[in-house]
C-alpha positions in Angstrom: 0.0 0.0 0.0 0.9 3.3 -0.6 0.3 6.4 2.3 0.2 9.7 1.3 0.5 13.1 3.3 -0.5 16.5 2.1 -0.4 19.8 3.1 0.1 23.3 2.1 -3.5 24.3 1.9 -5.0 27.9 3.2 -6.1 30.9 2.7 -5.1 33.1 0.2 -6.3 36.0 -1.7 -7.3 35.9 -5.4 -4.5 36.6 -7.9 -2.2 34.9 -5.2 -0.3 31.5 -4.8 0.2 28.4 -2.8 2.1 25.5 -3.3 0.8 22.1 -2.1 3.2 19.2 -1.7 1.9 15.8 -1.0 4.4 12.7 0.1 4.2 9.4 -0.1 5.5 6.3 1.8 5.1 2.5 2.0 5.2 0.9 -1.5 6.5 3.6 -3.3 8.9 1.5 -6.0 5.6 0.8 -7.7 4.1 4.3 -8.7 2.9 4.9 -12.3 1.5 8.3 -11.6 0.6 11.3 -8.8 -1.9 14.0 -9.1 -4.1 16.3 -7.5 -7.9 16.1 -7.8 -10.3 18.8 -5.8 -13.7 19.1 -4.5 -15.5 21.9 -5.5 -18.6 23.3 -3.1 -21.4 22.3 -6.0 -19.7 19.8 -8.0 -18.0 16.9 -8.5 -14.6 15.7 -7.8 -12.5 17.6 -10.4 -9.1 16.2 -12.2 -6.4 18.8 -11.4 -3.2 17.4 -12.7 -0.8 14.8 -13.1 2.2 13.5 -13.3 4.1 10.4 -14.6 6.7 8.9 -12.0 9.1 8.1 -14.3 9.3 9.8 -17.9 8.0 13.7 -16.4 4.7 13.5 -18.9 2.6 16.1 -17.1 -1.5 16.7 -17.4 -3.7 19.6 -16.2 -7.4 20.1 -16.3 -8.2 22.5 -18.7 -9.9 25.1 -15.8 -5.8 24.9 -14.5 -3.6 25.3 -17.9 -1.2 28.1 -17.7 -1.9 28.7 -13.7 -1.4 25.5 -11.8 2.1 23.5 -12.6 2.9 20.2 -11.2 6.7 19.0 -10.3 8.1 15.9 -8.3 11.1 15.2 -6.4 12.0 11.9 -6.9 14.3 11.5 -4.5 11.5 12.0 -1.7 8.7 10.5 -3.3 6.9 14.1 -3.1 5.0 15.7 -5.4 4.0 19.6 -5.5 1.4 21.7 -7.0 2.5 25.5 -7.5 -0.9 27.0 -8.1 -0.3 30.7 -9.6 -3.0 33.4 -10.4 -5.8 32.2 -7.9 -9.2 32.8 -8.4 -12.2 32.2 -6.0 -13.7 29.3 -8.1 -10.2 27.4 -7.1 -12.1 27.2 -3.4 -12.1 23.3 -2.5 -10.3 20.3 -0.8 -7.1 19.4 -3.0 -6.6 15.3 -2.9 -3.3 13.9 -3.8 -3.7 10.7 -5.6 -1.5 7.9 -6.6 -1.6 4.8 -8.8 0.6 2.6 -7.5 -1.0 -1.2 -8.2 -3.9 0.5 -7.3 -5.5 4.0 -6.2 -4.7 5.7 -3.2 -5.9 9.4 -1.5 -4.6 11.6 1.2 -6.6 13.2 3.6 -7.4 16.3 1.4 -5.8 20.0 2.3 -8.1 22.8 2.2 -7.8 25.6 -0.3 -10.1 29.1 0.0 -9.5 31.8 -2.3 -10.9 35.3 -1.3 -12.2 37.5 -3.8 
């Protein structure tokens, strides 16, 4: 199994930044892929971004393209979200995700953006 730990959520006004940064442990020699997902009030789960583990190949929602980058550092089995240019309707609990043999979740970090 695969644990993962986020944090880096808050509160931040529109236009600014956080980074999120999500680790993982246990059976980490067997991930494919790590991304973020959120949870808009009103909607469904969203598909943020995400990475490959090895090869780099990176994937953002299209409400996230030119704002939002994702990196990992290998070395640590982390992954990061740099979330730039923050509007209000980016409000929601940010889930790390991982397929590793399977699908895992953190705990989710909170994210509020004040207009």
């Amino acid at each position: 199994q695969v644990q993962l730990v986020e944090s880096g959520g808050g509160l931040v006004q529109a236009g600014g930044s956080l980074r999120l940064s999500c680790a993982a442990s246990g059976r980490t020699s067997s991930l494919y892929t790590m991304g973020w997902y959120r949870r808009v009030p009103g909607k469904e789960r969203e598909f943020v971004a995400r990475i490959k583990w090895i090869g780099d190949t990176e994937l953002y929602g299209d409400s996230v393209k030119g704002r939002f980058t994702i990196f990992r550092d290998i070395a640590n089995y982390t992954v990061y979200l740099q979330m730039n240019s923050l509007k209000p309707e980016d409000t929601g609990i940010y889930y790390c995700n991982a397929a590793a043999a399977g699908a895992y979740w953190g705990q989710g970090t909170q994210v509020t953006v004040s207009s």
